[in-house]
Structure formats: structure tokens, C-alpha cells
N, C-alpha and C positions, 0 to 999 in steps of 0.2 A: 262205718264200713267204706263208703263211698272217700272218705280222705286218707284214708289206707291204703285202697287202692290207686287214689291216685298217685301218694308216696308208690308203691312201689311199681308203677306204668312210669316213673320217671329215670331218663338214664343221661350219663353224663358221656357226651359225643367231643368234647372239646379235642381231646387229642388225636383222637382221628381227623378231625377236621385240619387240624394242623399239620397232619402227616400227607393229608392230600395235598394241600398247600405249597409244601416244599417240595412234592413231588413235581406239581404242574410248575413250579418255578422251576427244576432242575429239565425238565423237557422243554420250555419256552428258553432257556438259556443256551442248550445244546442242539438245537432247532438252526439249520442251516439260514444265512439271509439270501432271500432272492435277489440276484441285483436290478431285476426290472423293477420290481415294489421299492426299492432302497433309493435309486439313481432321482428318481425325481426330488424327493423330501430331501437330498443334498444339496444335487440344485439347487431347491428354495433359496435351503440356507445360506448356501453359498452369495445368491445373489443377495439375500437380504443383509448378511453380513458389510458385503461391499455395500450397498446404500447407504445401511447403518456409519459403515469407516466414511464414506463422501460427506454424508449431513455433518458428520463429527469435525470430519477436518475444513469444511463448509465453514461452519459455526465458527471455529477457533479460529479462524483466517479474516474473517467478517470482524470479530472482538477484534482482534489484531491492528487491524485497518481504523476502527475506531479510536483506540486508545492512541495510536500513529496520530490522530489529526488532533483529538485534545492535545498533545506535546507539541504538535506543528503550530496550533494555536501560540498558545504560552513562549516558543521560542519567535513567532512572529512581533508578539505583543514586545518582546526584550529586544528584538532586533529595529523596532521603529524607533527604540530612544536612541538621540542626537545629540545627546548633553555631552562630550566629554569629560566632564569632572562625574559623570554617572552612567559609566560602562561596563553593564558585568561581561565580560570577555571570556572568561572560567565559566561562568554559567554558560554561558552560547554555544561554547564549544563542547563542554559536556551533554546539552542536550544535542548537539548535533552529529557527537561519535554516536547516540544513544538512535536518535531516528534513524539514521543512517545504516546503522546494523539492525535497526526492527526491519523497513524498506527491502532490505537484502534475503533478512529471512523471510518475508514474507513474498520477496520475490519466486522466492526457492518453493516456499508451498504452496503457490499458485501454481506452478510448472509441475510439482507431484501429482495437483490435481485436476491438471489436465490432463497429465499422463493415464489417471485410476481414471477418469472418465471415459477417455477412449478404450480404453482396455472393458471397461463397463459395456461402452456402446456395441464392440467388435464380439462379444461375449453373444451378442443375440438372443438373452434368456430373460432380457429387460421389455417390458409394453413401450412402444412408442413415444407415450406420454414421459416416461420417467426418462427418458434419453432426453427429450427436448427439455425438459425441468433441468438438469444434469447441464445442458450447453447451456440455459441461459444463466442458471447460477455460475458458471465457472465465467462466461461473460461478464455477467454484474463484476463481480468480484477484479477483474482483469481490468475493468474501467474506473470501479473506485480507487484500486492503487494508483492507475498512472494520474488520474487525478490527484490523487496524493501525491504521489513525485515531482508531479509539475508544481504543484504548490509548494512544497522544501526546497525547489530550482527556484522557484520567482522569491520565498524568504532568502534564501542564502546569497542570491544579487543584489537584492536590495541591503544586505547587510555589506557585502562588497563595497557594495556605492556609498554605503556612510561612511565603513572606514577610508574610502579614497579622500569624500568628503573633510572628514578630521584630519587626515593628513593632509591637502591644502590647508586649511585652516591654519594650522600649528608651521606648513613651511612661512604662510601669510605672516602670522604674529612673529615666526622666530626672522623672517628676512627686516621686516620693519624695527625689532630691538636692534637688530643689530647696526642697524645705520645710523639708531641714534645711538646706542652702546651698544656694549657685547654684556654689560651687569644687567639682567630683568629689572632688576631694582634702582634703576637710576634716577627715576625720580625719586624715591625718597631722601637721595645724597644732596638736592640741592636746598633740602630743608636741613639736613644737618648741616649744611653748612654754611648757612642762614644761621642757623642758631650758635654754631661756630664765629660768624664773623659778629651776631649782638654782642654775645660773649667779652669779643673782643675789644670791642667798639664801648661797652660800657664802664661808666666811670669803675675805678680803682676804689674796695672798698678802706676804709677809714682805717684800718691796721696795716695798709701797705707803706705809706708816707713815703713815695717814691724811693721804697730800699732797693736791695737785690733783688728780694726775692719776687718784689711787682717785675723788676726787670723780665724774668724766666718765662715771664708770660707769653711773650712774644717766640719766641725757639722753639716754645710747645705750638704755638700755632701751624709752623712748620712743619713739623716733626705731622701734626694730624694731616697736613696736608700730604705729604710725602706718603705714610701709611694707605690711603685712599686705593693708588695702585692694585697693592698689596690685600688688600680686601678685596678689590673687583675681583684680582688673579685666583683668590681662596675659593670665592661665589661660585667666577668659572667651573675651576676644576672641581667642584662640587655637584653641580650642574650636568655640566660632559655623563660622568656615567647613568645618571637620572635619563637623559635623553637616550642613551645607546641601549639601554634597557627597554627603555617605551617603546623605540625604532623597534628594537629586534622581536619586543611582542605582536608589533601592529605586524610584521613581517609573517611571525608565526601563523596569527590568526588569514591572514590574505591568503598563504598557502594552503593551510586547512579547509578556506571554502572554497580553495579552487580544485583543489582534489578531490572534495566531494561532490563540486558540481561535475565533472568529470569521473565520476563513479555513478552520480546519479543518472549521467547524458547515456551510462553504457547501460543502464536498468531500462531507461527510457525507451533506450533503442529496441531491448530485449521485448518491454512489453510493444511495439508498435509492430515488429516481426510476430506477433502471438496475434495480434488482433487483425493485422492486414491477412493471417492466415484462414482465420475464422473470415475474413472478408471474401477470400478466392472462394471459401467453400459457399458463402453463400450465393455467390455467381453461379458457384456449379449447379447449386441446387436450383437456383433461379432459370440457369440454361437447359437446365433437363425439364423443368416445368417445362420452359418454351417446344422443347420437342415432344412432349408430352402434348400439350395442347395443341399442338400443328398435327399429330398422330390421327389423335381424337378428330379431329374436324375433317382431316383425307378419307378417314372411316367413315363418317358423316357424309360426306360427300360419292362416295363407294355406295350407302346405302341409298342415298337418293338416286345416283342412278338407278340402283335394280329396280328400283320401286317403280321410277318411271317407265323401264322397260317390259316390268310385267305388266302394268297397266296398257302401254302400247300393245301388247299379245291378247288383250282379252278378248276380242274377235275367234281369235284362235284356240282358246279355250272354251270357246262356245261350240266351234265345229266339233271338238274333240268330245264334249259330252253328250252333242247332238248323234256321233256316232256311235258311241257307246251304252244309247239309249237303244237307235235303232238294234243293235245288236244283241241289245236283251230281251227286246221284242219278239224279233226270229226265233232267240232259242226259247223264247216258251212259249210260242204258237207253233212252229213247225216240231222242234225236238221233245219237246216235253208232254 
């Protein structure tokens, strides 16, 4: 009996319970927002959102700057060699269009991120602490670039100076051929023609028997000597465009690091305006301490006097309670 009844004491509420459900969802949905209760938890967001964007763009600016000075490295490392016969030129100058546009854009997001900061700071819905966190990372960050640019400016001079370098060199070796010849190869002509004149000079082999044909021997010796010219002239003009090639690359590349040193000198300039700026404010702030602290002490000084002056009157708050005793006397002996 007892599990019969509990069968039937059992009832099934489910869909009611779901009817209320949708109900109180459809009044919490249609339910006006306050904008006092609303406005702050925007705020929050609002501010946390910009922190969240700062640290972000923080972060990728810092990597940026790192990966800049590994390739600074690596082109430092190809700009020390002085071997002419092992100059990659092509590599230097690919890493150097490559730094040179990271430098720029990273110049460009450091200026965004000082821009989000102030606009963060002038926001006022930041704590103190997160403001001063906020100026010294955009600080940091402002000091390791131009230390990075100063360092691409001192690689890209010192590669300057090897290429001025190899060019004396190469005017050195080419003015010295030419006073002794204008053929590079003029020593090795006076061994052909060494070997030329044993040639000449040695006996006649055993099937000439002083015919004709030993005869010709001699006319040929001429003939090579006369050709010699003729080869130096070929060597020349061989030569000539090999050289106006070399010139006109070692030309290319000289210009290349001087327009970037002159792209870097205007990034240069841009960061030293950002920091000397960051420099007047801390004067400011430093000069308003000072009047801040001279404030503080004239107040200090204001309070000492009183102090001493009330101190000098205490006679006379002596009478004055002396009197006022008397007078409580009288009224409650005579009035009271």
C-alpha cells in the first residue's frame, strides 16, 4: 500500500518548470538597463580592453626589436669581412632594405603607442600605478630601438669604410699594373717568351737538315712576337667591361648605405624628439615637486609660528579661565 501510494503522491512538474523559465527569461530580456548600474562595468571594460590592446601591442613591438637586432647581428658579422674575393654585396643589401623597413615600422608602432598611452593616461579611469607601468614600458621600448638604430648607423659605416677601403686597394693594384703594363698578366708573357726564345735557340731536330721548312721557323718567331700586341688589346677589352661592372656595383651599394644612413639619421632624430620630450615632462614633474616641497615647508613654517604664538598667550588664557571660574562661583552662590 505504502508503494502505491507513493506511485500515486508522485507528479511530473517538468513543464511547468520550463514555462516559468521562459517566462522569467522573457521579463529579464524586456526589463529596461539602468544606465547608472551599466556605465561603470563599460568603463571596466572599456579600460581593460585598452590595457589588454597596450600589453598586445607592447609585446609584438619588444619581439620586433628583438628579432631587428638578431639580423643586426648577422649583417654586422658579413659587413666585418674584408676579403675582396669574398664579398656578399646581395646578401648586405637584402638584409639591409629588410632591417631598415622593420626600424621604420617599428618606428611607426612605437609613436601609435605612445599616442594609446596618453590617451590611456588623459582617460583618468586608469590607478596611478598602471599609468606609470604604461610610461616606462613605452620608455623601455623607445630606448631599445634607438639603441638599435644607432647600431645599424655604426654597421652600415663601417661597411662604408671597407668599401672606400677595397676601393683604394683595387685603384692601388690597378695604378701599379699599369706602369708596369696595362695586361694584368704580364708576367706570365715573359715566361712564354722565354719559352719562345729556348724554342728558338735549340738545336734543329734531325729531319730538318737545313731545308725550307727549318727555314720558316724563324718568320714564325715574328709573327708570335708581333701577335703579343694583339692579345694584350683582346685581354684589355675584356677586362674594361669586368671593371665598369665592379665600379658601377661598388657605386650602387655606397649609395644604398648612404640613403639609409640618412633615413636612419631622420628615425634617429624622430626617436631623440620622443625622449627629450619625455625629458621636459620629467623636469615638469620634477619642478612641481620642488614647489610642492617649498609649499609643504611655508605650511610648516605657518604652523610653527602659531604654535609659538599660542604658547606666548598662555598667561592669558590663564586669566581667562581664572575668570570664568570666578563667574561660575557667583552664579551658584548668589543666583542659584
Amino acid at each position: 500500500m505504502s508503494v502505491k501510494s507513493a506511485q500515486l503522491s508522485y507528479r511530473d512538474r517538468t513543464h511547468e518548470f520550463v514555462t516559468v523559465a521562459e517566462r522569467l527569461k522573457k521579463s529579464f530580456s524586456s526589463a529596461p538597463i539602468l544606465p547608472s548600474s551599466s556605465s561603470k562595468p563599460e568603463g571596466s571594460r572599456s579600460t581593460v580592453s585598452i590595457q589588454s590592446e597596450f600589453n598586445k601591442r607592447a609585446s609584438k613591438i619588444g619581439y620586433g626589436i628583438h628579432e631587428t637586432s638578431q639580423k643586426l647581428a648577422k649583417l654586422a658579422k658579413l659587413a666585418k669581412r674584408t676579403s675582396v674575393f669574398d664579398d656578399p654585396t646581395m646578401e648586405i643589401q637584402e638584409l639591409t632594405a629588410v632591417i631598415k623597413q622593420d626600424i621604420t615600422a617599428l618606428n611607426s608602432a612605437v609613436v601609435d603607442l605612445q599616442l594609446l598611452c596618453n590617451s590611456q593616461n588623459e582617460s583618468g579611469n586608469i590607478s596611478s600605478d598602471t599609468t606609470s607601468h604604461s610610461t616606462t614600458v613605452v620608455d623601455n621600448l623607445k630606448n631599445r630601438l634607438m639603441s638599435t638604430t644607432k647600431e645599424f648607423k655604426e654597421v652600415l659605416t663601417m661597411r662604408t669604410e671597407n668599401l672606400k677601403v677595397h676601393e683604394n686597394r683595387r685603384q692601388l693594384f690597378s695604378s701599379t699594373a699599369s706602369k708596369d703594363s696595362t695586361n694584368p698578366f704580364v708576367r706570365q708573357r715573359p715566361l712564354a717568351a722565354r719559352s719562345a726564345a729556348s724554342a728558338s735557340t735549340a738545336p734543329p731536330p734531325p729531319w730538318a737538315n737545313e731545308s725550307t721548312s727549318s727555314s720558316q721557323l724563324f718568320p714564325r718567331k715574328q709573327t708570335d712576337g708581333e701577335a703579343q700586341p694583339l692579345l694584350q688589346q683582346q685581354h684589355q677589352q675584356q677586362l674594361v667591361p669586368l671593371q665598369d661592372s665592379y665600379m658601377q656595383s661598388r657605386a650602387e651599394a655606397l649609395q644604398n648605405v648612404e640613403s639609409t644612413i640618412h633615413e636612419l639619421s631622420n628615425i634617429f632624430t624622430q626617436l631623440a624628439t620622443m625622449v627629450s620630450q619625455q625629458g621636459e615632462l620629467a623636469i615638469r614633474i620634477d619642478e612641481n615637486m620642488d614647489d610642492t616641497l617649498t609649499n609643504v615647508e611655508g605650511a610648516q613654517g605657518a604652523l610653527l609660528k602659531y604654535l609659538n604664538s599660542i604658547s606666548s598667550n598662555r598667561w592669558l588664557m590663564i586669566k581667562i579661565f581664572f575668570v570664568l571660574i570666578v563667574f561660575l562661583m557667583i552664579f551658584l552662590f548668589f543666583v542659584a
